[in-house]
C-alpha positions as semicolon CSV with decimal commas, in nm:
position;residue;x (nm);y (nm);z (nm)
1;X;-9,014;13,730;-2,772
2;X;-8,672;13,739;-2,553
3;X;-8,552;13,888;-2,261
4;X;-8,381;14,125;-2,433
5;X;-8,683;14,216;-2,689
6;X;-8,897;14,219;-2,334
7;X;-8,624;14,441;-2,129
8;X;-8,615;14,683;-2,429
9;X;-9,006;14,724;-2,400
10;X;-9,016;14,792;-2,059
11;X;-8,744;15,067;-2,087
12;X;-8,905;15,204;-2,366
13;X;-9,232;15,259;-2,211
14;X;-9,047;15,332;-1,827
15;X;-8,893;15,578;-2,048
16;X;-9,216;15,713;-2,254
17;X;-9,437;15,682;-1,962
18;X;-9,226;15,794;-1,678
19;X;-8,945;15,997;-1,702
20;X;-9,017;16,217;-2,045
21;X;-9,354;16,360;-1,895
22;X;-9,178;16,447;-1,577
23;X;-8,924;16,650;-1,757
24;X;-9,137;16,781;-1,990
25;X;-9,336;16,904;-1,654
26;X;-9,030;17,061;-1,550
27;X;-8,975;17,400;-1,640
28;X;-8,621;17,558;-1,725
29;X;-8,354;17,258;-1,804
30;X;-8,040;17,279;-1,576
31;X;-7,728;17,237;-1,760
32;X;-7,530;16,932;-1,722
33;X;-7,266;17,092;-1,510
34;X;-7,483;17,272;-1,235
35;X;-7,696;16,904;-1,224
36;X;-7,353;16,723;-1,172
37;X;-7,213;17,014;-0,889
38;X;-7,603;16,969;-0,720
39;X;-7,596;16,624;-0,752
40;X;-7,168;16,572;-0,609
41;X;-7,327;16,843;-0,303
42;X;-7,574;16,635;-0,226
43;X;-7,396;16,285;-0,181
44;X;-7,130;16,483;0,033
45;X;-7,392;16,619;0,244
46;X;-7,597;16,291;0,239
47;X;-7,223;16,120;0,357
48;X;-7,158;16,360;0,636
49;X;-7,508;16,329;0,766
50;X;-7,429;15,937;0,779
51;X;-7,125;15,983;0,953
52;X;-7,274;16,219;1,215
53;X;-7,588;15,996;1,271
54;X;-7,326;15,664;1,290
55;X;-7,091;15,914;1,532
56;X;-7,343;15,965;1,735
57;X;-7,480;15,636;1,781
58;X;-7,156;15,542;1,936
59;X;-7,119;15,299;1,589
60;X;-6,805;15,538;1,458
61;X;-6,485;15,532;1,619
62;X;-6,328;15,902;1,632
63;X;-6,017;15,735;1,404
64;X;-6,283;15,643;1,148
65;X;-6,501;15,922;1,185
66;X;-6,194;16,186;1,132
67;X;-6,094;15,937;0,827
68;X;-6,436;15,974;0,663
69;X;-6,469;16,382;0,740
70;X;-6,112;16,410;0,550
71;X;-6,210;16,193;0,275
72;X;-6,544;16,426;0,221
73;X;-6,335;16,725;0,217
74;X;-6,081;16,575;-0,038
75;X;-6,416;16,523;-0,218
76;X;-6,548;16,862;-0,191
């Protein structure tokens, strides 16, 4: 067997094993869009959490800090 022959059996079962019981446990299916708006909400939140925590550890300057909050807004 090859890598690629092993890879693909791991994914398969990682797949199988994994993933399709746990969404098969879960009950209605979001649609694509409101996973993608949850999912962009959550790494903007996650960011400006990062830059608070990094702010107030004295590790982010207030030129960087007002860089990053305009760059999450332009995200938003």
């Amino acid at each position: 067997m090859s890598l690629s022959d092993h890879l693909t059996a791991a994914d398969e079962w990682l797949l199988d094993r994994v993933f399709q019981p746990i969404s098969d446990r879960s009950g209605e299916k979001p649609s694509a869009f409101d996973l993608g708006l949850s999912l962009q909400l959550g790494a903007v939140v996650f960011d400006l959490a990062a830059d608070v925590a990094l702010f107030g550890a004295g590790l982010l300057g207030i030129g960087n800090g007002i860089y990053d909050g305009l760059s999450s807004a332009g995200g938003v």
